[in-house]
N, CA, C and O atoms as a Tripos MOL2 file, in Angstrom:
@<TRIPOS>MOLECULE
protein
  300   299    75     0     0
PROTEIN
NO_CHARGES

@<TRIPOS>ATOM
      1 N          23.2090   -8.2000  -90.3110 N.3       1 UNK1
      2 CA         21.9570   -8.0130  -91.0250 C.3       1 UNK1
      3 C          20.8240   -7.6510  -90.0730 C.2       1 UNK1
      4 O          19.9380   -6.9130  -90.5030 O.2       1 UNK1
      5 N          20.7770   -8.0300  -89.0120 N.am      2 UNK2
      6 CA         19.7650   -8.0380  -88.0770 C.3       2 UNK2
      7 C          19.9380   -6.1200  -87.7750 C.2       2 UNK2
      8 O          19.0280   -5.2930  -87.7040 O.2       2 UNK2
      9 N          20.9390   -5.9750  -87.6930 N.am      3 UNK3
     10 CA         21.1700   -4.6180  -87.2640 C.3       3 UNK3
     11 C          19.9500   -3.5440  -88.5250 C.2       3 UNK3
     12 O          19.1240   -2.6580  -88.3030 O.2       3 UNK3
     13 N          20.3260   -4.0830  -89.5320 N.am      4 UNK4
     14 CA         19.7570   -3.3080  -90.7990 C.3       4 UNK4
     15 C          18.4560   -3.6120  -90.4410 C.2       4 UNK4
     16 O          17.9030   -2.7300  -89.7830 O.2       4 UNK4
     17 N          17.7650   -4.6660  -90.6970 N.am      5 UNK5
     18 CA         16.4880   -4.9350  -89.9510 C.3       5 UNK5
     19 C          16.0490   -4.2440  -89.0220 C.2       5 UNK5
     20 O          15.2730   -3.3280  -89.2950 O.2       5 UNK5
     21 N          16.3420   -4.4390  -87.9860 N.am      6 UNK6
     22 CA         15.7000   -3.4250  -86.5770 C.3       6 UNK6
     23 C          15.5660   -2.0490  -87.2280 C.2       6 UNK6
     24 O          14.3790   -1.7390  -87.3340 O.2       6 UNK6
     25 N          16.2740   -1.2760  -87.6200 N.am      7 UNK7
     26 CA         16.4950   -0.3480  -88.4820 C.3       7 UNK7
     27 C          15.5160    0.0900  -88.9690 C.2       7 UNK7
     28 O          14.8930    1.1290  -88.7540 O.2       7 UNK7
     29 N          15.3240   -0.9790  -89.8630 N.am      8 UNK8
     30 CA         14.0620   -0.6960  -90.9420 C.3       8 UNK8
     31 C          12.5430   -1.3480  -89.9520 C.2       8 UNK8
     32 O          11.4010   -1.2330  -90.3970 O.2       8 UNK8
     33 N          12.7720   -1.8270  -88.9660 N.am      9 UNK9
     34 CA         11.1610   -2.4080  -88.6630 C.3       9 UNK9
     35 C          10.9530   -0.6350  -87.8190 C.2       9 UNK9
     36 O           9.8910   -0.0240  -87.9370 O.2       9 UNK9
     37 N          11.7230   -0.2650  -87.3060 N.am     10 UNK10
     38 CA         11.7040    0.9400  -86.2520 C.3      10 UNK10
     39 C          11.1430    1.6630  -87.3690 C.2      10 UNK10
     40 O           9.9900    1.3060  -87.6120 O.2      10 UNK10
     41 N          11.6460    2.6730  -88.2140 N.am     11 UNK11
     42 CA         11.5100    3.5090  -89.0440 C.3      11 UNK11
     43 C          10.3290    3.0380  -89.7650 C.2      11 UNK11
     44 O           9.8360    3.9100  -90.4800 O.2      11 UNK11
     45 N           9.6110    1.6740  -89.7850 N.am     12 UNK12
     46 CA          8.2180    1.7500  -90.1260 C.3      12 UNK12
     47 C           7.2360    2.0780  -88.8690 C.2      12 UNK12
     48 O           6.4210    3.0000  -88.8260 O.2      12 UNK12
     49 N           7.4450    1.3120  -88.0650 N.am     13 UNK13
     50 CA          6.3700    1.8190  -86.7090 C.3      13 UNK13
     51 C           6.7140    3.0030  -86.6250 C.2      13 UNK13
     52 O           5.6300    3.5170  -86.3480 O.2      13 UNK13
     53 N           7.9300    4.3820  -86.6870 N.am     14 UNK14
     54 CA          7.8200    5.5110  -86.6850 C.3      14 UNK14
     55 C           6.7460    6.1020  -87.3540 C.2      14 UNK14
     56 O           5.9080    6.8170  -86.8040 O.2      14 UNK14
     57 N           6.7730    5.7110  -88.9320 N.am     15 UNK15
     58 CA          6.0960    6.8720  -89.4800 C.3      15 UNK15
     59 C           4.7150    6.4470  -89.2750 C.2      15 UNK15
     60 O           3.8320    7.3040  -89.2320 O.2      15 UNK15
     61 N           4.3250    4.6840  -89.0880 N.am     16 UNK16
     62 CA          2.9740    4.3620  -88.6380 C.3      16 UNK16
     63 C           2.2270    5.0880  -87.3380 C.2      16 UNK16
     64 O           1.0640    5.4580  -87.1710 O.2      16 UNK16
     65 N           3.1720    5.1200  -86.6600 N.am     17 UNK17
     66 CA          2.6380    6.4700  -85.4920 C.3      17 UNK17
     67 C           2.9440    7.3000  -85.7400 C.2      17 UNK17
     68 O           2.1090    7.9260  -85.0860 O.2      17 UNK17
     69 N           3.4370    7.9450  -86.1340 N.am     18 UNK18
     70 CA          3.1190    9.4660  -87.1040 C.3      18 UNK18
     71 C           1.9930    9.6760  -87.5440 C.2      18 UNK18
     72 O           1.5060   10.7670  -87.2480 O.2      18 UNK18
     73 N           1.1940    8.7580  -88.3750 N.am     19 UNK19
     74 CA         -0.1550    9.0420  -89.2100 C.3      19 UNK19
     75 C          -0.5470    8.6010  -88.0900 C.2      19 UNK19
     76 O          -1.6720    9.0910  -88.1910 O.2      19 UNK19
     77 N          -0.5920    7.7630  -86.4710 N.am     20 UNK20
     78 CA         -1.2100    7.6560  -85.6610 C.3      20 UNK20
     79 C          -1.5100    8.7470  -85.2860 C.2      20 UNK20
     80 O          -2.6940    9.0690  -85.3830 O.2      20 UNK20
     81 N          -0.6950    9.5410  -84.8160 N.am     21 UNK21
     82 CA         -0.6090   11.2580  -84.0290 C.3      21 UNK21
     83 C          -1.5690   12.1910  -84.6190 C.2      21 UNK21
     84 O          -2.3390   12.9310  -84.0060 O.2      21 UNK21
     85 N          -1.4030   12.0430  -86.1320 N.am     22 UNK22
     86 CA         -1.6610   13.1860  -86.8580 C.3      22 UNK22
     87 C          -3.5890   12.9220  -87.0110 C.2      22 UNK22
     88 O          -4.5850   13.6400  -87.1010 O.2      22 UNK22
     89 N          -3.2780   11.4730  -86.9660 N.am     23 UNK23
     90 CA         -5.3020   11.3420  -87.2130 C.3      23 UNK23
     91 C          -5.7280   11.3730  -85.6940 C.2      23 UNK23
     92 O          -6.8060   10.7830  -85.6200 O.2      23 UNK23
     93 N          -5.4040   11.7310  -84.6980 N.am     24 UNK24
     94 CA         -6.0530   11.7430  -82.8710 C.3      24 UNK24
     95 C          -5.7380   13.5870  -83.2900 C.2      24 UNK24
     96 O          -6.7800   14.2140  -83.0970 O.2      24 UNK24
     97 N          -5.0470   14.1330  -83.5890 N.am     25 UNK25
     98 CA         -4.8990   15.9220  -83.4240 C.3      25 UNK25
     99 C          -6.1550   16.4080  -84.6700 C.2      25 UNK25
    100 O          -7.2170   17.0180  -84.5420 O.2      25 UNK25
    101 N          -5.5170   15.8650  -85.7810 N.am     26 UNK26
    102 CA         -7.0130   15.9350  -87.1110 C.3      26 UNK26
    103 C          -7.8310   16.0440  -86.2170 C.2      26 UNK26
    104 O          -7.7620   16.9770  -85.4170 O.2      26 UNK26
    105 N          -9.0030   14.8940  -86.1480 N.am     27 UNK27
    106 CA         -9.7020   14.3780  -86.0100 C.3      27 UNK27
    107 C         -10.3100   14.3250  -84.5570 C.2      27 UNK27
    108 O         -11.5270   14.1460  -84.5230 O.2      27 UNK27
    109 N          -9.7460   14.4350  -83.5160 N.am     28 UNK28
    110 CA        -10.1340   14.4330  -81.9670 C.3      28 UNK28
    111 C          -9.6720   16.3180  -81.4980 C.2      28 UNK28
    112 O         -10.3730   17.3300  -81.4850 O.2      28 UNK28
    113 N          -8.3300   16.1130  -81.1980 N.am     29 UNK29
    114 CA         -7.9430   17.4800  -80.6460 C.3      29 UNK29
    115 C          -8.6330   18.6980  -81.1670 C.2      29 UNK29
    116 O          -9.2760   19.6030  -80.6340 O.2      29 UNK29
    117 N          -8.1690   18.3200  -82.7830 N.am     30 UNK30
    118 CA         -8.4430   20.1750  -83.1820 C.3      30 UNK30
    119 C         -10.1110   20.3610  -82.8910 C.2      30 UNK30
    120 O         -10.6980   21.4280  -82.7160 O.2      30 UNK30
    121 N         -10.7080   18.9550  -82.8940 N.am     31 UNK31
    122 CA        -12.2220   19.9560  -83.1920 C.3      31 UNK31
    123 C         -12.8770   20.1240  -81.7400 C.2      31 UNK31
    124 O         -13.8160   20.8660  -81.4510 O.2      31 UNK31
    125 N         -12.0440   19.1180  -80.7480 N.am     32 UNK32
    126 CA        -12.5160   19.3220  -79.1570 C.3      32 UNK32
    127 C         -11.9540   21.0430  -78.8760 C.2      32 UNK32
    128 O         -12.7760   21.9440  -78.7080 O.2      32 UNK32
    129 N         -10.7420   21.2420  -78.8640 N.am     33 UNK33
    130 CA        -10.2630   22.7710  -78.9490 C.3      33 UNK33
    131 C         -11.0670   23.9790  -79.5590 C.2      33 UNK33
    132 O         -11.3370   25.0560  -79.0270 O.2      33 UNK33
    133 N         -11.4650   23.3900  -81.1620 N.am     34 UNK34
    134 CA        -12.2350   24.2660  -81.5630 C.3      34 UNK34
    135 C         -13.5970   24.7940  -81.2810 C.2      34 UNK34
    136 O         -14.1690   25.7310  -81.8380 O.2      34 UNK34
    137 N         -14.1650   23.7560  -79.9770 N.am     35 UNK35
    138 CA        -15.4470   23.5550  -79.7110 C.3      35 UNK35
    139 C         -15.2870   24.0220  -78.2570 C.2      35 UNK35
    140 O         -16.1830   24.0760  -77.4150 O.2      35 UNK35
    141 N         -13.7980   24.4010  -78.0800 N.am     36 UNK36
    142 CA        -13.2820   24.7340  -76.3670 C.3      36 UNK36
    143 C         -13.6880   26.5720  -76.6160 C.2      36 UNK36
    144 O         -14.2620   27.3590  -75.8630 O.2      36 UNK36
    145 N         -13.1850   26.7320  -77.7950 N.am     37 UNK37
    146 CA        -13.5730   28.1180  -78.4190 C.3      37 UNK37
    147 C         -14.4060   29.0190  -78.8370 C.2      37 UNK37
    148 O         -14.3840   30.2400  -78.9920 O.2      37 UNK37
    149 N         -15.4540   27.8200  -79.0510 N.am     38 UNK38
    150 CA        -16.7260   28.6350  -79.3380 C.3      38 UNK38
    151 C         -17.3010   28.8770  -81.4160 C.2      38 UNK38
    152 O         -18.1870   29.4700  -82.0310 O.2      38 UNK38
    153 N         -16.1450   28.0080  -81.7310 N.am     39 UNK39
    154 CA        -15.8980   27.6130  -83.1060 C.3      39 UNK39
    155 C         -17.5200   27.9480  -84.0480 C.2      39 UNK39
    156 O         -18.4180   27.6100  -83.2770 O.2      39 UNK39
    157 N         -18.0280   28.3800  -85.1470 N.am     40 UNK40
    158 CA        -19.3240   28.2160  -85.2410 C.3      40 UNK40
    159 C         -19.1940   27.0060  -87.1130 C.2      40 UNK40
    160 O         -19.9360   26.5450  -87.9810 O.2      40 UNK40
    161 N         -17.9710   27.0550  -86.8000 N.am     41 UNK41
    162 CA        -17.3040   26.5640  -88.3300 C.3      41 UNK41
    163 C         -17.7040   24.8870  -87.9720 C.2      41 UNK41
    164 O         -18.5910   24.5030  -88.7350 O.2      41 UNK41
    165 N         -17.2800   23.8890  -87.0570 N.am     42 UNK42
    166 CA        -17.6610   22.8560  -86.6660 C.3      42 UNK42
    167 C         -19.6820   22.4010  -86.2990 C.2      42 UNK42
    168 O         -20.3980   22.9840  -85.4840 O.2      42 UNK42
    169 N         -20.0090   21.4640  -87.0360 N.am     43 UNK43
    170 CA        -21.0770   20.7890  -86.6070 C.3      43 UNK43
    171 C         -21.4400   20.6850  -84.9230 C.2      43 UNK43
    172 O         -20.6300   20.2700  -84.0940 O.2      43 UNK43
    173 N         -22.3120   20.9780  -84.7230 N.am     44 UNK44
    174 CA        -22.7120   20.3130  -83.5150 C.3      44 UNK44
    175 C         -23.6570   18.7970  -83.1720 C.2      44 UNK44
    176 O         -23.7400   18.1520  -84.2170 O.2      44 UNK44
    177 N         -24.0150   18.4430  -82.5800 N.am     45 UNK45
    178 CA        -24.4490   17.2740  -82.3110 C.3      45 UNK45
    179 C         -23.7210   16.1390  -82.1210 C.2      45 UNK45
    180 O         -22.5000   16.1910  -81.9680 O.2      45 UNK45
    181 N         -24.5000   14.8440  -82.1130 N.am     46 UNK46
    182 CA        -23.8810   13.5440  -81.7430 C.3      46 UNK46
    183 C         -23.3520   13.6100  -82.9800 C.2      46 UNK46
    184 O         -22.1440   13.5310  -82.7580 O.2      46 UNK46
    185 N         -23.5300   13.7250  -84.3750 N.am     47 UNK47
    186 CA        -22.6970   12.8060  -85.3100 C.3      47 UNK47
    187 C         -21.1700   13.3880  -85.0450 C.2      47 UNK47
    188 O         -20.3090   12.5530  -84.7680 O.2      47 UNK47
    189 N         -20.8050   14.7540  -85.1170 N.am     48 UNK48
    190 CA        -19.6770   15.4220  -85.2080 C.3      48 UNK48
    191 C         -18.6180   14.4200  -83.6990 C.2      48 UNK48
    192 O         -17.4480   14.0440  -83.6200 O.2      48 UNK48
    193 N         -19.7560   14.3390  -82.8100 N.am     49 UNK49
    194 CA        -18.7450   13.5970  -81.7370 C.3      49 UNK49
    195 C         -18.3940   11.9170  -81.9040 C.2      49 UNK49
    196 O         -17.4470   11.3520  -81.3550 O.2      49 UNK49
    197 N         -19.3710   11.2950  -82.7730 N.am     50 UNK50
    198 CA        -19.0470   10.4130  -82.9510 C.3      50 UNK50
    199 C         -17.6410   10.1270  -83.9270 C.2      50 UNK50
    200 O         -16.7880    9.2430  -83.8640 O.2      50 UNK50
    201 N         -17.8030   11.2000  -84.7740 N.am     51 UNK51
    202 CA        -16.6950   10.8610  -85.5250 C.3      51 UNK51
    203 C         -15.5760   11.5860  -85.3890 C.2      51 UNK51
    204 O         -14.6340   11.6370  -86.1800 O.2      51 UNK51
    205 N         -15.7070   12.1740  -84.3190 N.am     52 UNK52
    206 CA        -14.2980   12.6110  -83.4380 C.3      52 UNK52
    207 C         -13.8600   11.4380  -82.6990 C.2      52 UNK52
    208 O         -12.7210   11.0280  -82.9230 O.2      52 UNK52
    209 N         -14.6960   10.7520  -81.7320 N.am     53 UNK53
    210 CA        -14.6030    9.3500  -81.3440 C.3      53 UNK53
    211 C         -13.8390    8.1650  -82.5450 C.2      53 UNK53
    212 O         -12.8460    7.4680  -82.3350 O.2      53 UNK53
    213 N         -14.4730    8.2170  -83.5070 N.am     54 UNK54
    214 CA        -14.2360    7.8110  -84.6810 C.3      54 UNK54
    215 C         -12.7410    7.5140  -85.0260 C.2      54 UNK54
    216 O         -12.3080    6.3640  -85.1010 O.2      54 UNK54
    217 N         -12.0110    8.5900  -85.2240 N.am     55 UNK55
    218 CA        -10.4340    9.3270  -85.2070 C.3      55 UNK55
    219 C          -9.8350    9.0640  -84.3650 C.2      55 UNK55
    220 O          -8.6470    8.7870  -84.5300 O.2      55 UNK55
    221 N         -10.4240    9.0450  -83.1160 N.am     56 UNK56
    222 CA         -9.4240    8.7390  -81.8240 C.3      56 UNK56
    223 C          -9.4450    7.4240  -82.0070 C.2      56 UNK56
    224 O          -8.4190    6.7950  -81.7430 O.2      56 UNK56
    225 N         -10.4260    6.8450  -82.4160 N.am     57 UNK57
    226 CA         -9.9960    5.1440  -82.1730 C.3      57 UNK57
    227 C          -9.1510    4.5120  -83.3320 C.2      57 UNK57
    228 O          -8.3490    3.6140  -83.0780 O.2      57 UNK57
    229 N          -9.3020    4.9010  -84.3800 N.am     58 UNK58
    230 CA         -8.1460    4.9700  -85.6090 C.3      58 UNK58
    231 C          -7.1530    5.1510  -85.1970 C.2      58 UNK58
    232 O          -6.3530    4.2220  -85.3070 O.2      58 UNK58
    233 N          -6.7300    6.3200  -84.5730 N.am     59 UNK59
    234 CA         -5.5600    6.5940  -84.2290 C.3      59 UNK59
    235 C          -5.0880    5.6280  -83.1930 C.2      59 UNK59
    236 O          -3.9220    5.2350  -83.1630 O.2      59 UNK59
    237 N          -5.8130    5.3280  -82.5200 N.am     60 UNK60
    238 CA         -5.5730    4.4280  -81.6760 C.3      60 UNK60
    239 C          -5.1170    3.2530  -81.8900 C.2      60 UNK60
    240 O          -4.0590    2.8920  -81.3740 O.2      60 UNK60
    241 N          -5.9640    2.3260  -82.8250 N.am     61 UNK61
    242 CA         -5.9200    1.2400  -83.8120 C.3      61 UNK61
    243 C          -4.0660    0.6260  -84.9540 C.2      61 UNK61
    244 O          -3.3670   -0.3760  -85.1060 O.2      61 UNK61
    245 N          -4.1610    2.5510  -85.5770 N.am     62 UNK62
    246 CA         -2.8780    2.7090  -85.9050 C.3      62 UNK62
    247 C          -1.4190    2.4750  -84.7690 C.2      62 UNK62
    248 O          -0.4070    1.8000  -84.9570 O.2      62 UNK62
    249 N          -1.7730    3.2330  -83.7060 N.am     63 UNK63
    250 CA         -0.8550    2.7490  -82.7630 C.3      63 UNK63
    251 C          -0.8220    1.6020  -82.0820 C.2      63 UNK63
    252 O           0.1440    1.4300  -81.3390 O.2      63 UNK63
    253 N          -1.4370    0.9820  -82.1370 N.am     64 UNK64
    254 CA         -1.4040   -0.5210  -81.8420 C.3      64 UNK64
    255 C          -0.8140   -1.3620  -82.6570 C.2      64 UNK64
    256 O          -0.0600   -2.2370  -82.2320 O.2      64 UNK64
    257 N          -1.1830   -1.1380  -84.3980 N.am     65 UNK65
    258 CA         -0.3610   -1.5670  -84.9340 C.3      65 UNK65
    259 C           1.1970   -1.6310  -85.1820 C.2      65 UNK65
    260 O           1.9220   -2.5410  -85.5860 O.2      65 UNK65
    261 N           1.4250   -0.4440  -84.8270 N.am     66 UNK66
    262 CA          2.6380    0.0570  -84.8900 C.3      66 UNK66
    263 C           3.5060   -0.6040  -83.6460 C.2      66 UNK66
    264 O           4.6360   -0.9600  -83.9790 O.2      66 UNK66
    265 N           3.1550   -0.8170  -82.2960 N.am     67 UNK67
    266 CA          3.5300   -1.5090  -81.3440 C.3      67 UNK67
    267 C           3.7780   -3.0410  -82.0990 C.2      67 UNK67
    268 O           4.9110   -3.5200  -82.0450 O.2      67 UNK67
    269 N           2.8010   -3.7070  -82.7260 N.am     68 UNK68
    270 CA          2.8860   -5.0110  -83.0240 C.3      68 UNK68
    271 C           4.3940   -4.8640  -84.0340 C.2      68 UNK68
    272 O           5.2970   -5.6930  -83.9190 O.2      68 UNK68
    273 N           4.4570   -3.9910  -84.7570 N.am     69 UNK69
    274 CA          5.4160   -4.0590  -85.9030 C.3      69 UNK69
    275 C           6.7150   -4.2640  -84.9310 C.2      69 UNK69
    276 O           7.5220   -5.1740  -85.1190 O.2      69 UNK69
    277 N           6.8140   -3.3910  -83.9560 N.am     70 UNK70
    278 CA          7.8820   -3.3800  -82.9080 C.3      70 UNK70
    279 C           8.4830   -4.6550  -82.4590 C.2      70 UNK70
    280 O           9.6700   -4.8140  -82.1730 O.2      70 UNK70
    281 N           6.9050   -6.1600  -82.4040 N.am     71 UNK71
    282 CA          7.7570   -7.0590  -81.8650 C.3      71 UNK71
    283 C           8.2000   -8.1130  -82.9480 C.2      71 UNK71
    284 O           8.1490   -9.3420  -82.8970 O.2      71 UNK71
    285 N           8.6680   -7.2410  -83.9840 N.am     72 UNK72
    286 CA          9.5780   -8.1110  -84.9800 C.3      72 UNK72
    287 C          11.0400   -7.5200  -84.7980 C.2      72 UNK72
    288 O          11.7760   -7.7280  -85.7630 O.2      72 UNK72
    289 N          11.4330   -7.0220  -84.0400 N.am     73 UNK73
    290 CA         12.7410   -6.8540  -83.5110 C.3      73 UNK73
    291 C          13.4310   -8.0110  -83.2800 C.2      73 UNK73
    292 O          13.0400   -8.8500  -82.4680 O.2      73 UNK73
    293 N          14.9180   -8.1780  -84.2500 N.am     74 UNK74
    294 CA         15.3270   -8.9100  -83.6720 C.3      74 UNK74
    295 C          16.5940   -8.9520  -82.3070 C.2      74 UNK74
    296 O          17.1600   -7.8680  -82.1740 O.2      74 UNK74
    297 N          16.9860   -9.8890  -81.4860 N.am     75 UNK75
    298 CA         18.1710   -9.8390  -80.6660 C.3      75 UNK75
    299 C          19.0030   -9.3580  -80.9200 C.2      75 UNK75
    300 O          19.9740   -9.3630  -80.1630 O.2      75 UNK75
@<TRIPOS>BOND
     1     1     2 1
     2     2     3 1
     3     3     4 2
     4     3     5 am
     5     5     6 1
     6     6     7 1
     7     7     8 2
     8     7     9 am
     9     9    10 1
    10    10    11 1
    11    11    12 2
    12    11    13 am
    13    13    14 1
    14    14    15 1
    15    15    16 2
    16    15    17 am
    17    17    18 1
    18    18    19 1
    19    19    20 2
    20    19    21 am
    21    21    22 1
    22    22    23 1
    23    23    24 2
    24    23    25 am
    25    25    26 1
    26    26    27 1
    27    27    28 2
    28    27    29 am
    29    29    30 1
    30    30    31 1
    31    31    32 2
    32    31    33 am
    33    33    34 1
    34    34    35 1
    35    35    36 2
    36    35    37 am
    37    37    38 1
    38    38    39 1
    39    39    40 2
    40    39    41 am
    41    41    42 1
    42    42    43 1
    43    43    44 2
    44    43    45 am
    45    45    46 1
    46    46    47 1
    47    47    48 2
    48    47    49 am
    49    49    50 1
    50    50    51 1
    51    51    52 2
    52    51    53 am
    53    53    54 1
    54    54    55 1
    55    55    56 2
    56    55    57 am
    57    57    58 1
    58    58    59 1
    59    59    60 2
    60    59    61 am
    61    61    62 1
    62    62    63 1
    63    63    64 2
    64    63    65 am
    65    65    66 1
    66    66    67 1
    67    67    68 2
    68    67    69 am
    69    69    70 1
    70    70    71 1
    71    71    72 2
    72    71    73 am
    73    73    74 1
    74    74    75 1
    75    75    76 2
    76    75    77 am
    77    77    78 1
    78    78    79 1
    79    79    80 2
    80    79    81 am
    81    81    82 1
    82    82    83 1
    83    83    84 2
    84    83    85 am
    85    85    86 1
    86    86    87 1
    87    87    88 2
    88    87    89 am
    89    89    90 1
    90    90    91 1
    91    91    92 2
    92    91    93 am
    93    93    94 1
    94    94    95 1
    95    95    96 2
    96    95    97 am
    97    97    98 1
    98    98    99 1
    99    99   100 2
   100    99   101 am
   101   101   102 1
   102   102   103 1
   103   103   104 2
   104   103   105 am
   105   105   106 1
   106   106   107 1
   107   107   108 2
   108   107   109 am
   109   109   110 1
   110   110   111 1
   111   111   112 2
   112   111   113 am
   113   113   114 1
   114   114   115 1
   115   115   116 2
   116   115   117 am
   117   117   118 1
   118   118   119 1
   119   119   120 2
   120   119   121 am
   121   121   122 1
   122   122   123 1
   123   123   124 2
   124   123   125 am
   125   125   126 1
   126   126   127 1
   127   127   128 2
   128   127   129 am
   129   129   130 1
   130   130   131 1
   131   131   132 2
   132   131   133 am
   133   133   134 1
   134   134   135 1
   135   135   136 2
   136   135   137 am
   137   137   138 1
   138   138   139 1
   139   139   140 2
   140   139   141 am
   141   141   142 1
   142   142   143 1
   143   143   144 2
   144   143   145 am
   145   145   146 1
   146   146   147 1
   147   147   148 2
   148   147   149 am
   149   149   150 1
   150   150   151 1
   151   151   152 2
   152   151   153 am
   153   153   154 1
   154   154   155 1
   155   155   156 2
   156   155   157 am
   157   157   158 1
   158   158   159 1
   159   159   160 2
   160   159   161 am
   161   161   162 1
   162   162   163 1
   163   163   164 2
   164   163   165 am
   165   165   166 1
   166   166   167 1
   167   167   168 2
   168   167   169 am
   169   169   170 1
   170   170   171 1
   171   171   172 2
   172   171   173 am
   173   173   174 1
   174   174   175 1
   175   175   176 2
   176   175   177 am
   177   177   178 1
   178   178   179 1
   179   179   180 2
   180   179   181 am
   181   181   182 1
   182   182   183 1
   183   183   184 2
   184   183   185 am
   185   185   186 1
   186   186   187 1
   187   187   188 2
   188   187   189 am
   189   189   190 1
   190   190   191 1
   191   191   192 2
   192   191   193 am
   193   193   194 1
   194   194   195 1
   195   195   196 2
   196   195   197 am
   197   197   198 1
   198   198   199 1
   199   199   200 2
   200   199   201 am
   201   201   202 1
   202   202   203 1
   203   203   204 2
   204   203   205 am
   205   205   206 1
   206   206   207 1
   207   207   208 2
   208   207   209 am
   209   209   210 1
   210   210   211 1
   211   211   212 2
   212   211   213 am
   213   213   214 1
   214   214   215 1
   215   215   216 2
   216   215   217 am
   217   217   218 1
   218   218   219 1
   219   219   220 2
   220   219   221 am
   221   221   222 1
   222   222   223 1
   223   223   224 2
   224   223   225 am
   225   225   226 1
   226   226   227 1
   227   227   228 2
   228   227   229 am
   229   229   230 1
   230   230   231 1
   231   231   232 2
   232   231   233 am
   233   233   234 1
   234   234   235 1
   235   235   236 2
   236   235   237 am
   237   237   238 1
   238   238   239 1
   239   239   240 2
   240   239   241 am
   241   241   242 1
   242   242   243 1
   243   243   244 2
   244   243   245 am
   245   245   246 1
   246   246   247 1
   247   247   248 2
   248   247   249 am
   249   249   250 1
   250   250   251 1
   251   251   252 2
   252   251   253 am
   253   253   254 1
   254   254   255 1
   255   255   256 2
   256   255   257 am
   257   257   258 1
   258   258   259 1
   259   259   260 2
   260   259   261 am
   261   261   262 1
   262   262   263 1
   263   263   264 2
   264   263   265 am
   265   265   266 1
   266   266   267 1
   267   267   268 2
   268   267   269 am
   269   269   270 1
   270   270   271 1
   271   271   272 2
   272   271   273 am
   273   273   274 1
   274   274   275 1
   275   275   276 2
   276   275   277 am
   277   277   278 1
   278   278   279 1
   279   279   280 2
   280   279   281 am
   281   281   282 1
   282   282   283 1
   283   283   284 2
   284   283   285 am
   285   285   286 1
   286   286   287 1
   287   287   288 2
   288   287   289 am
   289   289   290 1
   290   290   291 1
   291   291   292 2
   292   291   293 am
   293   293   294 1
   294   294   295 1
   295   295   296 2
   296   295   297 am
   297   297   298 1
   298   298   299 1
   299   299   300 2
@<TRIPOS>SUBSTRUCTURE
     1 UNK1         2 RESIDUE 1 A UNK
     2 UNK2         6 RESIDUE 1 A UNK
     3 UNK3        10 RESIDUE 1 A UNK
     4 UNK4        14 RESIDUE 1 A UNK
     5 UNK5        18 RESIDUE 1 A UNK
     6 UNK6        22 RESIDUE 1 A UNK
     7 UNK7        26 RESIDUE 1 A UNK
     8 UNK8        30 RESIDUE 1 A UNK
     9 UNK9        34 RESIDUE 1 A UNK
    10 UNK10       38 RESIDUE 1 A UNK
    11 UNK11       42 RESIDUE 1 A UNK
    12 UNK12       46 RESIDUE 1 A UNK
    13 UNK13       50 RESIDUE 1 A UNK
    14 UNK14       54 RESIDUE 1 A UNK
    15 UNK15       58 RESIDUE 1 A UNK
    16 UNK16       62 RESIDUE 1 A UNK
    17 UNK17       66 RESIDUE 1 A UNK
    18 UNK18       70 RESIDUE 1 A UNK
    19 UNK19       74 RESIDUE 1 A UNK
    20 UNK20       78 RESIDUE 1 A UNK
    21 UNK21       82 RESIDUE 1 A UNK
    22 UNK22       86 RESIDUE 1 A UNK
    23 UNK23       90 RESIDUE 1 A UNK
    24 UNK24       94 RESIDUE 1 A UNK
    25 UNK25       98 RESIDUE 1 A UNK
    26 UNK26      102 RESIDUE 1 A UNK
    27 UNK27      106 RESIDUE 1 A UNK
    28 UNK28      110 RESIDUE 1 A UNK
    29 UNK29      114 RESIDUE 1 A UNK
    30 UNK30      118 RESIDUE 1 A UNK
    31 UNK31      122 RESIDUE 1 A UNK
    32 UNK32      126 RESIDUE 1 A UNK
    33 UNK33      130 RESIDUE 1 A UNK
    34 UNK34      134 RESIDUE 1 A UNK
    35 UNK35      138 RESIDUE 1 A UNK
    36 UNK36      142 RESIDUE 1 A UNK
    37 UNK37      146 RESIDUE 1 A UNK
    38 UNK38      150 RESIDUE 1 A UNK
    39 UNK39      154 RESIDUE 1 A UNK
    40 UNK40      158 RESIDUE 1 A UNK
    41 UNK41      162 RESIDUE 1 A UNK
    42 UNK42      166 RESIDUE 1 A UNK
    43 UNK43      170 RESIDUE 1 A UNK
    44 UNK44      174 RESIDUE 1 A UNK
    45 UNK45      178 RESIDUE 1 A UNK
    46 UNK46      182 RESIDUE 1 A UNK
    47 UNK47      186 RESIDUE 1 A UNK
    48 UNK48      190 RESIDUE 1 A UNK
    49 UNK49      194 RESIDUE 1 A UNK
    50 UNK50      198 RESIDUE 1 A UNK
    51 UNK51      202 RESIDUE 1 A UNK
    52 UNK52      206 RESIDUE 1 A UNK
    53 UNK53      210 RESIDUE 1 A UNK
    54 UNK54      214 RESIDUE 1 A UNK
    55 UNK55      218 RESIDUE 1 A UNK
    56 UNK56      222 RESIDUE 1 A UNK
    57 UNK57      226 RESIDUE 1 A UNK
    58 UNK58      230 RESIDUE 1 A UNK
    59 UNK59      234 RESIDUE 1 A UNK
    60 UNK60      238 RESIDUE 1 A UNK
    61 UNK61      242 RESIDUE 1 A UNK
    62 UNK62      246 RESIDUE 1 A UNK
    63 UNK63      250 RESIDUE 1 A UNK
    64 UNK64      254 RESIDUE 1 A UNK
    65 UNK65      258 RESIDUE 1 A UNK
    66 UNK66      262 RESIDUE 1 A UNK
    67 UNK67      266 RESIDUE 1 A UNK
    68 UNK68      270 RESIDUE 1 A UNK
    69 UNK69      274 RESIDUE 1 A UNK
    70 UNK70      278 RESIDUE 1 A UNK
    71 UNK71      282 RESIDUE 1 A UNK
    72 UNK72      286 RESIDUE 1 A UNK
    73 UNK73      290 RESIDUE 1 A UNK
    74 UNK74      294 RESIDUE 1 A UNK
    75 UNK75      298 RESIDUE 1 A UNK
C-alpha cells in the first residue's frame, strides 16, 4: 500500500509544481523578456514590477508547498 501512496503523494507535488512553473514564466519571465524587447503592450512602472514580484513569490510559495507534500513519503 505504501507503494500506491508514494505514488499518489509524488503525482500531487508534480502537478503542484507544474502550476508552480507555469505562474514564475506567466507572471515573472514572460513580462521581464517582454520588457528585454522593448514590448509597448506591457505597463511600465512600479506596479507592473510589483506584481511580477508578486508571481514569482506565488510561484515560489507553490513550490514550497509542493516540497512539504514530498515529506509524506512513506519508507
Amino acid at each position: 500500500m505504501s507503494l500506491v501512496h508514494n505514488e499518489q503523494t509524488k503525482l500531487t507535488a508534480t502537478a503542484l509544481n507544474n502550476i508552480a512553473v507555469a505562474f514564475v514564466i506567466a507572471g515573472f519571465v514572460g513580462p521581464v523578456v517582454a520588457l528585454g524587447y522593448g514590448s509597448d503592450a506591457l505597463p511600465r512602472g512600479g506596479i507592473a514590477i510589483a506584481v511580477s514580484f508578486i508571481w514569482l513569490f506565488v510561484g515560489f510559495i507553490l513550490h514550497s508547498i509542493a516540497k512539504l507534500i514530498l515529506r509524506d513519503l512513506e519508507p
